[in-house]
Each structure stands twice: as structure tokens, then as C-alpha cells.
FIBA-992792 format. One record per residue (C-alpha): x, y, z. Coordinates in steps of 0.25 Angstrom, whole numbers, plus 5000, padded with zeros to 4 digits. Each point is the difference from the previous one (the first is absolute). Example, Ala and Ser with C-alpha at 12.3 -4.5 7.8 and 13.67 -1.06 7.14 Angstrom:
(palo (5049 4982 5031)),
(palo (5006 5014 4998)),
//
This chain:
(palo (4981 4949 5014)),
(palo (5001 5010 4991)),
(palo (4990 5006 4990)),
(palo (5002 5007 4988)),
(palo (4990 5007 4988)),
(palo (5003 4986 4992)),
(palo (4994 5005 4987)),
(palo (5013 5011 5000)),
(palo (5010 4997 5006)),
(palo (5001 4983 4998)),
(palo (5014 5003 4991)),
(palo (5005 5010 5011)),
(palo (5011 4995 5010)),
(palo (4995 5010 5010)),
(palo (4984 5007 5002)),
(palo (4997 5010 5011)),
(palo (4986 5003 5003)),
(palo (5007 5015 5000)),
(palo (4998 4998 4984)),
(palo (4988 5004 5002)),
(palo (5001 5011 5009)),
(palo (4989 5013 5000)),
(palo (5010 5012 5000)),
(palo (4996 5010 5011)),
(palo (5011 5011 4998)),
(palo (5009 5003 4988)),
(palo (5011 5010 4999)),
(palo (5013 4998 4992)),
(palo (5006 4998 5013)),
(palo (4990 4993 5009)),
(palo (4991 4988 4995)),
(palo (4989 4995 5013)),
(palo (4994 4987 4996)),
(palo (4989 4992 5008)),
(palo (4998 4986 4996)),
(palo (4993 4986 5003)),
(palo (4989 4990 4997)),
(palo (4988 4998 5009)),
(palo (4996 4985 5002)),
(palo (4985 4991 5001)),
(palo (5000 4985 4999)),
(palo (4991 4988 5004)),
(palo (5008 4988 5002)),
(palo (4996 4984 5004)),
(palo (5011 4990 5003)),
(palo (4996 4984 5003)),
(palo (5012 4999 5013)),
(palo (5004 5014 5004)),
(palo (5013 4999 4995)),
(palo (5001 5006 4988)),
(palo (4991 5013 5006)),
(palo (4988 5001 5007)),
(palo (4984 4996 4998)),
(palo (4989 5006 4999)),
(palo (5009 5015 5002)),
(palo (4997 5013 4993)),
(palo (5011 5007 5000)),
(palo (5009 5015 4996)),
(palo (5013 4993 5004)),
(palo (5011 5006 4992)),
(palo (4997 5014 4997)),
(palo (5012 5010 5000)),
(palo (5000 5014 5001)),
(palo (5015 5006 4995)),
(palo (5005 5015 4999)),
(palo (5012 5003 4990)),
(palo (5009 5013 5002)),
(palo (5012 5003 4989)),
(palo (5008 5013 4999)),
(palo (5008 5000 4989)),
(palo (5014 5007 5001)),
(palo (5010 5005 4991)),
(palo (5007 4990 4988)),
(palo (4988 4989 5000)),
(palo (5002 4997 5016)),
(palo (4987 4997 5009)),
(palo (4995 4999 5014)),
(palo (4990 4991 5002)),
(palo (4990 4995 5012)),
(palo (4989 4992 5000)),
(palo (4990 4992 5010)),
(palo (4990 4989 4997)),
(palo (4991 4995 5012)),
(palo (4993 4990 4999)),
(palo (4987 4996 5008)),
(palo (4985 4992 4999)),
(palo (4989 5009 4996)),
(palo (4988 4990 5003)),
(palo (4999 4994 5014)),
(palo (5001 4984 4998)),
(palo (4990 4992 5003)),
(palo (4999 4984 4997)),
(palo (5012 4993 5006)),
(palo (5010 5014 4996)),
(palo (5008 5006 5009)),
(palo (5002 5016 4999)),
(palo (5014 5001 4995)),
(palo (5008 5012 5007)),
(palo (5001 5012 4993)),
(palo (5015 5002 4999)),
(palo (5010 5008 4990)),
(palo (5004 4993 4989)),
(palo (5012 5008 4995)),
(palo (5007 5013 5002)),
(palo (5011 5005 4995)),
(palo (5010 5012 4994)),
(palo (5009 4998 4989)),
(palo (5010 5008 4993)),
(palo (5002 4997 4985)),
(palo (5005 5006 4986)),
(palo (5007 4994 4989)),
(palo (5009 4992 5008)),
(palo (4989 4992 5004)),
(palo (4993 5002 5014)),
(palo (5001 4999 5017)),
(palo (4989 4995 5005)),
(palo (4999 4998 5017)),
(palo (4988 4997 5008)),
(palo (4989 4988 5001)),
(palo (4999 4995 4985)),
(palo (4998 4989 4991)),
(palo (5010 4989 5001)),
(palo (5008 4996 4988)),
(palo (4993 4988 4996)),
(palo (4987 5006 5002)),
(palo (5002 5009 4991)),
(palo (5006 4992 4988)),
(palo (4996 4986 5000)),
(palo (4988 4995 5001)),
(palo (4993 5004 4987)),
(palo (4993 4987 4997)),
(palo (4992 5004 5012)),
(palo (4989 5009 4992)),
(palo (4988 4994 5009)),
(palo (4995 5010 5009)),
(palo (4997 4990 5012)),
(palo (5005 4987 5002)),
(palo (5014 4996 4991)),
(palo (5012 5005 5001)),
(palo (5002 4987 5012)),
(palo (5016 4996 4990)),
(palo (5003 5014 5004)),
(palo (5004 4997 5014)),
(palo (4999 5016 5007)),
(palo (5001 5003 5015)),
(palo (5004 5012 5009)),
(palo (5008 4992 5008)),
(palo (5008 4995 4987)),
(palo (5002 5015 4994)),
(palo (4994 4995 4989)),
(palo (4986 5006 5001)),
(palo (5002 5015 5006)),
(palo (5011 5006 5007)),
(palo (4998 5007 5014)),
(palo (5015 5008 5000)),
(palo (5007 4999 4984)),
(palo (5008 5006 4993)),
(palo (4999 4999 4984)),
(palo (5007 5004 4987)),
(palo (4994 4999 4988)),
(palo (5002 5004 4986)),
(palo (4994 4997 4986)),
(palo (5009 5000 4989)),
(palo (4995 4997 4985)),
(palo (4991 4989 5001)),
(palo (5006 4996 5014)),
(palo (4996 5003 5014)),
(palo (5011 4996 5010)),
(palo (4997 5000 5016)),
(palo (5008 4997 5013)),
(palo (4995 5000 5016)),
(palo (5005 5001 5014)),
(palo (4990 4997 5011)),
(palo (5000 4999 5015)),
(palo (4988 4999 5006)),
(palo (4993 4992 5009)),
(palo (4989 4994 4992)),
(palo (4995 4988 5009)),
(palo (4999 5007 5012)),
(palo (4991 5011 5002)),
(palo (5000 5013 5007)),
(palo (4999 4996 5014)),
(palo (5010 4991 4997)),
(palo (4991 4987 4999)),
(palo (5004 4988 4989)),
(palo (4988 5002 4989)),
(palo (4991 4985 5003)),
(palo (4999 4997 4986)),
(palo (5016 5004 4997)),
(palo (5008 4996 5012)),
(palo (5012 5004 5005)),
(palo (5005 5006 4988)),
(palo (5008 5012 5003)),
(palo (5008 5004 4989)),
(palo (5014 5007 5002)),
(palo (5002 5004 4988)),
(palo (4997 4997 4983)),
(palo (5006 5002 4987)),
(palo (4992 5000 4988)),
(palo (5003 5002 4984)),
(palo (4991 4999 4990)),
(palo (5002 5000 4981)),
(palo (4989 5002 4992)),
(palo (4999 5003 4984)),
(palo (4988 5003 4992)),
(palo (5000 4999 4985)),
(palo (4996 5007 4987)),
(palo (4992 4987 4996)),
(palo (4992 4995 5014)),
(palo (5009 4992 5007)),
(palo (5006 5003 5014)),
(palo (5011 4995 5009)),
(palo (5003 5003 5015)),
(palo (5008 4991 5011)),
(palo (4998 5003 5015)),
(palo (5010 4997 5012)),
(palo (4998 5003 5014)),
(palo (5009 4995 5013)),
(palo (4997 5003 5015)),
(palo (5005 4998 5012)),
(palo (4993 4996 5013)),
(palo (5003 5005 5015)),
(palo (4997 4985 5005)),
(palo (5001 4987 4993)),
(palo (4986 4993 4996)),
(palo (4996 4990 5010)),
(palo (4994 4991 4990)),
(palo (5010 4998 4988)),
(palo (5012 5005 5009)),
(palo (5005 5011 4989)),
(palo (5002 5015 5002)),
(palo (4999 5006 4987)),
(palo (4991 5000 4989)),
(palo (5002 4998 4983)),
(palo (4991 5002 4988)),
(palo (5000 5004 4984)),
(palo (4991 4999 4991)),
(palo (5002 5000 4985)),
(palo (4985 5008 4990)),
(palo (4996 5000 4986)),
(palo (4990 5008 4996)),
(palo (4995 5000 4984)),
(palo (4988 5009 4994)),
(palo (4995 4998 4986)),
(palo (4989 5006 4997)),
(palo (4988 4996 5008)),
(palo (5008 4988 5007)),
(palo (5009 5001 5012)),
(palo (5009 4989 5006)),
(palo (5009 5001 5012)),
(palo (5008 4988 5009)),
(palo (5007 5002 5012)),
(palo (5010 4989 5007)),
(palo (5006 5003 5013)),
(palo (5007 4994 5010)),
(palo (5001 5003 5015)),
(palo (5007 4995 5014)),
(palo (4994 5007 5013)),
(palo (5011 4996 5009)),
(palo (5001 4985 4998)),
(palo (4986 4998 4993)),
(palo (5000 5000 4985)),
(palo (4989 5003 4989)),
(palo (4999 5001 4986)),
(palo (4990 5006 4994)),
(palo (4993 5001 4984)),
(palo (4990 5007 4994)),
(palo (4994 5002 4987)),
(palo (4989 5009 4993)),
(palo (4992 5003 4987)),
(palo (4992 5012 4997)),
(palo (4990 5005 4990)),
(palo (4994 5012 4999)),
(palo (4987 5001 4992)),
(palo (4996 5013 4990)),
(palo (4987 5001 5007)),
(palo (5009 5003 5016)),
(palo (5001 4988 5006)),
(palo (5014 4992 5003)),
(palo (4997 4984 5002)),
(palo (5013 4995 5007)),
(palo (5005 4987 5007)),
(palo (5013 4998 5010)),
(palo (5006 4989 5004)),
(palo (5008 4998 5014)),
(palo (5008 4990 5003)),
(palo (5009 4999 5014)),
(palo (5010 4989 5006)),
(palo (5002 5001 5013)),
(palo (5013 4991 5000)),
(palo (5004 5001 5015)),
(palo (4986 4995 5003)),
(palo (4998 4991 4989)),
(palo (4986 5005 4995)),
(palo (4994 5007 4988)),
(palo (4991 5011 4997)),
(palo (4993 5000 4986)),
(palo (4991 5013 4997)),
(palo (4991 5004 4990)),
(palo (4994 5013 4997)),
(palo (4991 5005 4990)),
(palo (4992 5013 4998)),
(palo (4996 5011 4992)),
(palo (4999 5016 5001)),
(palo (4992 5010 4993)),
(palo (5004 5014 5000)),
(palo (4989 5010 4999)),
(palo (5012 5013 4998)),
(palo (5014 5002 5003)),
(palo (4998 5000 5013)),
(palo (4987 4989 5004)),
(palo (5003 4986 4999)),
(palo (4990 4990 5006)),
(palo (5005 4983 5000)),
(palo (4995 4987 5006)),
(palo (5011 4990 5003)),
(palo (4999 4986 5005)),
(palo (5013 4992 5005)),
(palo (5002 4986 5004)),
(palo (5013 4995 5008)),
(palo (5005 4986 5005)),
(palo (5011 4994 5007)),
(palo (5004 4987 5000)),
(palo (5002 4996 5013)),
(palo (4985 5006 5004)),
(palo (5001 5007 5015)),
(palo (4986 5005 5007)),
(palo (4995 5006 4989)),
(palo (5012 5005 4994)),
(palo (4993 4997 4984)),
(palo (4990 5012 4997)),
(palo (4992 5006 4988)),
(palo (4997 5015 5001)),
(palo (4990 5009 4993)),
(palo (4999 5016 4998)),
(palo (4992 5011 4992)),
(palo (5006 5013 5004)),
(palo (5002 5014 4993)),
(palo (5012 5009 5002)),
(palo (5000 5016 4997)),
(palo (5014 5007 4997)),
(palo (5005 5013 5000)),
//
């Protein structure tokens, strides 16, 4: 799921770990800025569904390089890469996660908005899911895969532009997101070969703490699903943020078919942020699995203390349960962890 610096940017409809980028090179035509968080955490879990037990773990740290050469009448190139790997070898019951790249990209933009092509964000990653400010376990409502291009894109092609308050986004992807690169369906994903996606995306901010967005995305699968015997997938998802003061609230609702199977999805947070540096937060989860006729309800609480800007340490503990109960499927997971940002 995504992670953002929640004490900033829990009004904002879209945050970058880029935000807090070290500049390396300036010149009024060239801008170089390297970018990134490293990550430690100790995490517990009752099942092993929800993570893993007993496990120290640097899961998650990214590593991102910007480039921007600014042209003539306020036009921009841009490139940037973000790799992503595990700086602690696991031990417990973890498994070492590969080291991959998360995105890379060049874009192209100016006042008429901006290109973007390459391996990016999806749409719905980067406008809904605000009520998710949790930095482990929520976000379940917010239903994000690969293999939905609703998560990240392998091949996309994006516009986007910010207009007043407004930020407006559309997508094209083809990629194959279920099937990896020796041409093997990914275990966890299935078949799930992806022709091709359209995605579009509106969000506002206001002048007094309250913001709007709404997500769609639509794919198209190279075979039809085995089990639900669709070939195409569905989903939106309408946020609402509000900050006043010390307290943030945030909802999500969302609704998804993956080829013949059907979810929806709510979730639903409250945040306070103390003088002394410490956020106290709580989120709620809650996903119907209508094709399956079963229910997930979530609960997450928390809190965070930022030592600066850019060092946050948290503790977390999560608890999930369905209703038809299935090998363990109900879990409670605990972390402590610390994240660095730069």
C-alpha cells in the first residue's frame, strides 16, 4: 500500500516521497535530485496472514533519482527511477523479497499539463486511498493489484494536469502484469494477463481542509478467468479527506468486479496529531466479498512520533476477521518500526 509523511500531506490528493528530495545539482536549466526512505521494523502476527512472525525486516526501502531540464516557455523534461529492495536479510518466518524497480519513467510537460510514459503509479494508486494513513496494515477497502492496473503500471502512458484546485489524470496500459518475465502466470495472481487498461482519475483540494477525488480504471484480459468466467476487470472508488487543525478524517468506498467476481470495499479513519510530535490514529476496514458471500472487518490503530522532517518511528497492531473463517484466515498483527526519509 502506499505510505505517505501523514503529518504533511493528509489534505493533499497526491504525495511523492520526491517531496522530500536532497538536490545534488542545480543550474537554471538542469535540476538532479536523489530521493528515498530507508526502512527497519520488527513485526508479530498470531496466523501469518496479515505479515510474518517473529521477522526483522528492511522490506520497502526505495532509492529514486529525478532528472528535469527546463526548456524555453515553462516546458520540462523529466526522468525519474525509484528501486526498491530489502536492506536486512529476514529471519523469523520472512522470506527476502526480490529487489525490483519500482518505477521508471520520462515525461514531457509545461502549462498544458504533462506526458508521462514508462512504469508508474496507476491512477487509483495515486488518488484514492487517503483514509489509508497507517504505515502497515490498512488500506485492505482499497483493493490494489498489478494485475488490475490499479497498483502500478509495467507499460502506461498518462496525462495529467492540475488546474486551480483540480488535478485531472487519464491512463493507457498494456502490460503483462500476471505473468512474469519468463512468461510464467505469478502463483499468488494467476492467469491474469492484461491486454490492455484505461484509467481516469478527478481530484479537488480546498482552501478550507476538505478534499474530493473519484478513480476509474477498466482492463482487458488476453484469456477469460477460469473461475468466474469473466475477461475483463472494473473498479472506482469515491475519497474524502478533511483537516482541521490537529484532527484528520478520511472515507473511502469502492467497488470492483475482477472478471465475474465482485467486491466492495469501505474504509474509514481519524487522526490526531499531539503538540509534543506524536499522531494517535485508528482505521477501520471493511470488505464484502459478494461473489464469495463472505466479510472481512479490519481494525487498525496506531501512533507515530516524528523526531524531524525527515525521522518518524510508530508501533501499529491490526486485527482482521472474516466471517466464514478459513485455515487461519482471521489474524492480529503487531509492528515497532522506524522509517528515514530523504
Amino acid at each position: 500500500m502506499k505510505k505517505t509523511v501523514v503529518a504533511t500531506v493528509i489534505g493533499s490528493v497526491v504525495a511523492s516521497a520526491s517531496a522530500m528530495a536532497a538536490e545534488v545539482y542545480k543550474t537554471d536549466e538542469l535540476s538532479v535530485n536523489a530521493y528515498g526512505n530507508l526502512r527497519a521494523r520488527y513485526e508479530t502476527t498470531d496466523n501469518g496472514h496479515m505479515g510474518a512472525d517473529s521477522t526483522f525486516t528492511g522490506e520497502g526501502t526505495e532509492i529514486g533519482l529525478g532528472i528535469t531540464y527546463f526548456l524555453d516557455n515553462n516546458m520540462y523534461v523529466n526522468g525519474d527511477v525509484m528501486y526498491e529492495m530489502n536492506i536486512i536479510p529476514e529471519d523469523g518466518d520472512g522470506n527476502d523479497d526480490d529487489n525490483f524497480l519500482k518505477f521508471g519513467s520520462v515525461a514531457i510537460g509545461g502549462d498544458f499539463g504533462e506526458f508521462r510514459i514508462g512504469r508508474m503509479s496507476a491512477v487509483q494508486d495515486t488518488l484514492a486511498g487517503q483514509y489509508d494513513i497507517t504505515w502497515e496494515y490498512g488500506g485492505t477497502a482499497n483493493i490494489k493489484e498489478d494485475a488490475f492496473a490499479t497498483d502500478r503500471l509495467t507499460n502506461g502512458i498518462q496525462y495529467k494536469i492540475d488546474v486551480n484546485n483540480f488535478t485531472v489524470m487519464a491512463q493507457y496500459h498494456t502490460g503483462d502484469e500476471g505473468i512474469d518475465a519468463n512468461g510464467v502466470a505469478d502463483p499468488k495472481l494467476g492467469q491474469l494477463d492484461i491486454d490492455q487498461a484505461y484509467a481516469m482519475g478527478v481530484a479537488w483540494a480546498s482552501d478550507f481542509g476538505l478534499g474530493l477525488s473519484a478513480t476509474y480504471t477498466y482492463s482487458e484480459r488476453t484469456e477469460q478467468d477460469v473461475t468466474y468466467g469473466g475477461d475483463d476487470d472494473t473498479s472506482w472508488t469515491l475519497n474524502a479527506t478533511y483537516a482541521y487543525q490537529a484532527l484528520s478524517l478520511a472515507a473511502m468506498y469502492s467497488d470492483y468486479d475482477f472478471a465475474g467476481e465482485e467486491r466492495t470495499g469501505i474504509g474509514a479513519m481519524a487522526r490526531y496529531d499531539l503538540p509534543v510530535g506524536v499522531g494517535l490514529y485508528g482505521v477501520y476496514d471493511y470488505v464484502d466479498y459478494d461473489t464469495q458471500n463472505d466479510k472481512l472487518n479490519q481494525f487498525t490503530i496506531g501512533a507515530d512520533y516524528w523526531l524531524n522532517d525527515s525521522v518518524v518511528s510508530y508501533a501499529e497492531y491490526a486485527d482482521q476477521s472474516f466471517d466464514e473463517e478459513v485455515a487461519g484466515s482471521d489474524d492480529s498483527a503487531f509492528t515497532i518500526g522506524m522509517r528515514v526519509y530523504f
